[in-house]
C-alpha positions as a Markdown table, in Angstrom:
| # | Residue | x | y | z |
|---|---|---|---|---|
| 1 | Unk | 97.9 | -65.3 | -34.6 |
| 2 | Unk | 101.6 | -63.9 | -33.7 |
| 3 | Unk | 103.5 | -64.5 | -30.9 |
| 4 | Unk | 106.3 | -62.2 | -30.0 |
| 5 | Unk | 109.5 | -63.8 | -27.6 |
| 6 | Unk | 111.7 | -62.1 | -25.7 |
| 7 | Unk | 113.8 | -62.6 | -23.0 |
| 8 | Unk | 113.3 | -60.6 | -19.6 |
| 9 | Unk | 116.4 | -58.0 | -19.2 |
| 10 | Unk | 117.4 | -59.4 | -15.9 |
| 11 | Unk | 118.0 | -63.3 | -17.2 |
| 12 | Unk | 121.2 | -62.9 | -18.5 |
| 13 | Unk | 122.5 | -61.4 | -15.2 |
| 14 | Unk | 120.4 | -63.5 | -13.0 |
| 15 | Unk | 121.9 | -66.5 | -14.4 |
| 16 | Unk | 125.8 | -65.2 | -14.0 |
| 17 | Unk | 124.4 | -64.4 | -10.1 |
| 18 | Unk | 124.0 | -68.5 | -10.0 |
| 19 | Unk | 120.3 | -68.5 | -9.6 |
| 20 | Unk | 119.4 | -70.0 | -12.6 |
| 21 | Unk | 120.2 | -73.4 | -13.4 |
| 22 | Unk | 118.8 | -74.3 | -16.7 |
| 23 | Unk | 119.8 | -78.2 | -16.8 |
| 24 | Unk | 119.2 | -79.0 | -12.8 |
| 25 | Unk | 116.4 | -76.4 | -11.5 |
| 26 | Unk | 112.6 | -76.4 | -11.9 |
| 27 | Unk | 111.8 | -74.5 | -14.6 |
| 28 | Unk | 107.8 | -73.6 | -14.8 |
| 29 | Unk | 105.7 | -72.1 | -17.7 |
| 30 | Unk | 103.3 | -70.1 | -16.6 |
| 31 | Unk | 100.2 | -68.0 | -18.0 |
| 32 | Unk | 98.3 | -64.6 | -18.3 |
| 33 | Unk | 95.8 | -63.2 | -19.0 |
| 34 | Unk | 95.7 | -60.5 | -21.6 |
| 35 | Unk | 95.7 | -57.7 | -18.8 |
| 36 | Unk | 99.3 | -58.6 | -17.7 |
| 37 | Unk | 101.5 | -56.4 | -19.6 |
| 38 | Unk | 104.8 | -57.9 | -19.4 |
| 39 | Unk | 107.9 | -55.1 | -18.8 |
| 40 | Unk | 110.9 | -56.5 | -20.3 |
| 41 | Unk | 113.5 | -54.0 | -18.6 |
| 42 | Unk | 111.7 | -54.4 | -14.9 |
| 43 | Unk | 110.5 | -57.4 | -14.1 |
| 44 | Unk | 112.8 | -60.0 | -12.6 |
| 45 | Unk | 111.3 | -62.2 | -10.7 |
| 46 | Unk | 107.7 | -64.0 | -10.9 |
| 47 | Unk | 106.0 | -62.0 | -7.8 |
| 48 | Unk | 106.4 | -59.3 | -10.9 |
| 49 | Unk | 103.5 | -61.4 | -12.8 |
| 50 | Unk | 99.9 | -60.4 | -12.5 |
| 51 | Unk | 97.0 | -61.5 | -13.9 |
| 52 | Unk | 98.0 | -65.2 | -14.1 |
| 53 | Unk | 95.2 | -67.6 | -15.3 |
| 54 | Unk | 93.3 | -69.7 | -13.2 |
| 55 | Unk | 90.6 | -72.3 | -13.0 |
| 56 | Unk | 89.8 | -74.4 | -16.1 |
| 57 | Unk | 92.6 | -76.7 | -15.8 |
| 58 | Unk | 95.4 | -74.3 | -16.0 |
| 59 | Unk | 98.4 | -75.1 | -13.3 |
| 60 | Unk | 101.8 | -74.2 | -13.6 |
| 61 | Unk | 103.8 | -76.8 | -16.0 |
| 62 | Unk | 107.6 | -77.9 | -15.2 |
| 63 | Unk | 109.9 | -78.0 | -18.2 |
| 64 | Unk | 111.2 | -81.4 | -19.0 |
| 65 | Unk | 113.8 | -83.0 | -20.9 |
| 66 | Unk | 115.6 | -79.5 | -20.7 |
| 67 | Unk | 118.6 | -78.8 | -23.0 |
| 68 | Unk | 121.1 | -76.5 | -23.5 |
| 69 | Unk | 123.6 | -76.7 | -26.2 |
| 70 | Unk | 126.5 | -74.6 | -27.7 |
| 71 | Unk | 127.3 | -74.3 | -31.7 |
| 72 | Unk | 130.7 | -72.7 | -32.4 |
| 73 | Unk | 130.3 | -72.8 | -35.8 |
| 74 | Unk | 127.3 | -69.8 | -35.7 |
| 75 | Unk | 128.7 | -68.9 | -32.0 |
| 76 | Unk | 125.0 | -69.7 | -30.6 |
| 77 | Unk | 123.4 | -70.9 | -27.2 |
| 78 | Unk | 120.1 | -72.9 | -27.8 |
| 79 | Unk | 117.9 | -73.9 | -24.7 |
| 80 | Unk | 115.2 | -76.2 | -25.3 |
| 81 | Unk | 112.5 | -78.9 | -23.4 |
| 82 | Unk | 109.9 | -80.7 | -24.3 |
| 83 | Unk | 106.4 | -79.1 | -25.1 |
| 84 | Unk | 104.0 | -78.8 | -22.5 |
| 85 | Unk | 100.1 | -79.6 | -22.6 |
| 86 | Unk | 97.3 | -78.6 | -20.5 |
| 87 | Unk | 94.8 | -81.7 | -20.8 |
| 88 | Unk | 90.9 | -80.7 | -20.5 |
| 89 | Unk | 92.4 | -76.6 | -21.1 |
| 90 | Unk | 89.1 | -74.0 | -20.6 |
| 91 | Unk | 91.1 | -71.2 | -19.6 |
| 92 | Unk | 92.3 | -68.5 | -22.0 |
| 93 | Unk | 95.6 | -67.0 | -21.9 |
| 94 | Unk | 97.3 | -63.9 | -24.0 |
| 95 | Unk | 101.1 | -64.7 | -22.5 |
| 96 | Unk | 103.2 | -67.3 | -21.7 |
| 97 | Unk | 106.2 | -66.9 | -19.6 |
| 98 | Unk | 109.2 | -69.0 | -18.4 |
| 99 | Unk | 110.9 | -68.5 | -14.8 |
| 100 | Unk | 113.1 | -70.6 | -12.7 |
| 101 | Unk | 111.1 | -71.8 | -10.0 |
| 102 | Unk | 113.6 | -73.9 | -7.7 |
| 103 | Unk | 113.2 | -71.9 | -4.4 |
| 104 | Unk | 109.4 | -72.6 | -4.7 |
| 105 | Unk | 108.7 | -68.7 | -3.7 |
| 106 | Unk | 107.7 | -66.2 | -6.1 |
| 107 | Unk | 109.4 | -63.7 | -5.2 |
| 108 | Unk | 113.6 | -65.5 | -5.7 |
| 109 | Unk | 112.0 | -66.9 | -8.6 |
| 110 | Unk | 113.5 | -65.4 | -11.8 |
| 111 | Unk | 111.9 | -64.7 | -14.6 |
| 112 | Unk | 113.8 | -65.7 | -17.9 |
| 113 | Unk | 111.4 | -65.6 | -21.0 |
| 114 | Unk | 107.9 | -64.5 | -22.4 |
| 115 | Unk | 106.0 | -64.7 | -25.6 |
| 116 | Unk | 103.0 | -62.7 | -26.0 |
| 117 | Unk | 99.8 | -63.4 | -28.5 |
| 118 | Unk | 98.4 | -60.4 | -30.7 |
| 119 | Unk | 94.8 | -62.2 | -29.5 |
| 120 | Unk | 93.6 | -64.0 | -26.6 |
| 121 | Unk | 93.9 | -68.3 | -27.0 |
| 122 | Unk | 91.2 | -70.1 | -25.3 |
| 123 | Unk | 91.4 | -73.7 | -24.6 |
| 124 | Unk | 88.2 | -75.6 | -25.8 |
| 125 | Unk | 88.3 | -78.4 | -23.4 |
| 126 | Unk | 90.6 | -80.6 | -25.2 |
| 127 | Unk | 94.2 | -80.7 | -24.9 |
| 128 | Unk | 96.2 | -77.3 | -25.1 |
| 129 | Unk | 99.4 | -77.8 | -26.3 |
| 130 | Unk | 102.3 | -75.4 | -26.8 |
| 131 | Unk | 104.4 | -76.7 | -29.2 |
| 132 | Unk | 108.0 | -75.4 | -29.1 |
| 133 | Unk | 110.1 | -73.6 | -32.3 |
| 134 | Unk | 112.2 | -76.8 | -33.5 |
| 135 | Unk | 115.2 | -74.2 | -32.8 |
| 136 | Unk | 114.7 | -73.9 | -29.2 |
| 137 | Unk | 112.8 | -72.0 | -26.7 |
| 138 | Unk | 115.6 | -69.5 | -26.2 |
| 139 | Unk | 118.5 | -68.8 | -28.5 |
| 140 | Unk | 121.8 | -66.3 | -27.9 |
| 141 | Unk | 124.2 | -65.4 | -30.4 |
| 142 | Unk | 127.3 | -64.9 | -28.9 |
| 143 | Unk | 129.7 | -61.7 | -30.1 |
């Protein structure tokens, strides 16, 4: 299995508009199903999701212990958080994506990252853990 990460176009700006707050907002992992085809260039806020999973223990799952660092030395932003688990998972899932959910509506809720499987993963009724890159979730170089 790969997974592919990218950032949605509109985080950057959304986030010099002031409605993102990585260190003091809710931010929310979500999932899909392999019929949502994420459009990195379009979609900006989480009303632009489709196909997100449901049933077999899937909810949303708030970020915690959130971080956000600067290194001078190789002129990089790192975000990071904790890993989140779904206990009990049956659902399946092709992408997982990240969006600031503070306003608690969909549609002022921006979305900031996805990663995308090559193949669907299907929880088999124990835990379902996505385990973060020790780097960070998110990572920009500045120039």
């Amino acid at each position: 299995m790969a997974f592919t990460a990218k950032m949605y176009g509109y985080a950057t700006l959304k986030a010099w508009n002031k409605e993102v707050d990585w260190d003091s907002d809710t931010i929310t992992v979500g999932l899909s199903t392999s019929a949502y085809t994420p459009d990195q260039d379009a979609h900006d806020y989480a009303n632009d999701i489709t196909n997100e999973v449901s049933g077999g223990g899937y909810s949303r799952k708030t970020l915690a212990s959130k971080t956000a660092t600067y290194t001078g030395s190789t002129n990089k932003c790192t975000f990071d958080a904790a890993d989140v688990t779904w206990s009990g998972a049956t659902f399946t899932f092709r992408t997982l994506w990240i969006a600031d959910t503070q306003t608690g509506t969909d549609s002022t809720s921006p979305l900031l990252g996805y990663q995308q499987n090559d193949a669907d993963i299907t929880g088999g009724g124990a835990d379902l853990t996505i385990q973060w890159n020790s780097a960070g979730i998110f990572e920009y170089t500045i120039s």
